[in-house]
N, C-alpha and C positions, 0 to 999 in steps of 0.2 A: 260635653262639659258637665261637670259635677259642681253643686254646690255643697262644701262641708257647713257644721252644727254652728261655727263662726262666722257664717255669710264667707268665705272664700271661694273663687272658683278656681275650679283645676282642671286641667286637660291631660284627661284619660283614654290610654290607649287598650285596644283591645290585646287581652294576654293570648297567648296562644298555649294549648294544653302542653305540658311537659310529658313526651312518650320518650319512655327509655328506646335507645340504640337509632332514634329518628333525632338527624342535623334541624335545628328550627331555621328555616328561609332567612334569608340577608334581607334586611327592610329596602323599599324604594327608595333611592333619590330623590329630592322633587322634580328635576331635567328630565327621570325617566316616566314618572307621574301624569310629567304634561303633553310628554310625546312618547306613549309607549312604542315600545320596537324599534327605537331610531340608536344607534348611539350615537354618543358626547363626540363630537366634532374639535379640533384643536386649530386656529386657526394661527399658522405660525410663519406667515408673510410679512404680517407686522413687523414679527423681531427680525427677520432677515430686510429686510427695509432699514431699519435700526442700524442694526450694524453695519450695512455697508454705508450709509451715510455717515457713521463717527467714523468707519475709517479712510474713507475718502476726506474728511475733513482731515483728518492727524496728516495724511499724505501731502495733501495740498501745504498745510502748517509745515510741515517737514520740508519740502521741496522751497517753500520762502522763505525761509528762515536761512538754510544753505545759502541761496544762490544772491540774497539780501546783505553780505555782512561780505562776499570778494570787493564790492568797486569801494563801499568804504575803508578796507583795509588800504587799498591801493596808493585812493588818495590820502591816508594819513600817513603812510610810509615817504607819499612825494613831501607831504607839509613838511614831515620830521627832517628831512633833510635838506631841505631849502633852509630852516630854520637853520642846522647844524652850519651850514656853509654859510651863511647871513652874518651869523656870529664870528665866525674865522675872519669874514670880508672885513667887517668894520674895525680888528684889530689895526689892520693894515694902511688906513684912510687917515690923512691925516683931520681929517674935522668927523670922527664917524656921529656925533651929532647931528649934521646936517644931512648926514643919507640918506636916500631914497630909493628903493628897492624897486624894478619892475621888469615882466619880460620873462620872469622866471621859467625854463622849462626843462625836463629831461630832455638829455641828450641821447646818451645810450645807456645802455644798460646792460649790465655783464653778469656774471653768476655772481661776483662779490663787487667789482668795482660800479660805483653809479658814479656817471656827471651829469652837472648841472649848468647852465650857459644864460646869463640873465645881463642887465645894465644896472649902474647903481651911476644915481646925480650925486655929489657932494662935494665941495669947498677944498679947492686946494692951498697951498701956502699964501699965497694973495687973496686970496676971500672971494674970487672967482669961482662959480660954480661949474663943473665940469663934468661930461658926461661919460662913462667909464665900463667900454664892455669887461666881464670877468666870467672865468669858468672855474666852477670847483669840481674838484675828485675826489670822492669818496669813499670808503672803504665799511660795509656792513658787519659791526662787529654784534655779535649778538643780537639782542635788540634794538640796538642804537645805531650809531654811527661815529665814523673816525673820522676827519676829515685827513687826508694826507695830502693835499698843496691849493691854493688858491692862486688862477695867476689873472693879471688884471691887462688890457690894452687897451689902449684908445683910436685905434683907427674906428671910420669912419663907416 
């Protein structure tokens, strides 16, 4: 270290002579400094550790995501269509204010037709309530549903 005529100090390096047709040395590293004769080591475990754990992670995320979203299709496909036949039933009742829906289940199920085989309680012409097996058929139009016949009996 040098101090200049300003009180500054400077860190000054040794020049080395300029000889024509002689390359001047590539300076040290410090890595090589503190260990001469070794070289730099790369240690690249790490990032293979890394990686295989985000992509085991996205796989996992991948494979949940899939196999997370069939049962509730399923079941919103049976809701929409109890729904759709619920709706047809109570045109036909003569009190559909007082029905009561239960029992509901698939029956079969075909490439386009679904039924459906459930009990509805509701008031008949004398204000008796009365208990009513019914089965609907339906037809998957698109995304929805067609209902094509509801039929109702009462045995036991």
């Amino acid at each position: 270290m040098t101090i200049d005529e300003l009180g500054h100090t400077a860190c000054v390096t040794p020049q080395t002579p300029y000889v024509p047709g002689v390359q001047p040395e590539e300076p040290f590293t410090l890595q090589q400094m503190a260990r001469p004769g070794t070289p730099k080591r790369r240690r690249v475990w790490p990032l293979v550790v890394i990686v295989a754990v985000l992509v085991l992670v996205g796989a996992g995320t991948a494979v949940y995501a899939l196999t997370r979203d069939e049962p509730a299709a399923a079941v919103d496909k049976t809701a929409a269509l109890i729904a759709a036949c619920r709706e047809v039933a109570l045109k036909d009742l003569k009190s559909p204010a007082t029905a009561v829906f239960s029992g509901e289940k698939p029956v079969e199920f075909g490439d386009r037709f679904y039924y459906i085989e459930g009990v509805v309680d509701s008031q008949n012409s004398f204000g008796a309530t009365v208990r009513t097996n019914y089965r609907c058929k339906a037809e998957a139009v698109g995304d929805g549903w067609s209902v094509v016949r509801v039929e109702f009996s009462t045995r036991a």
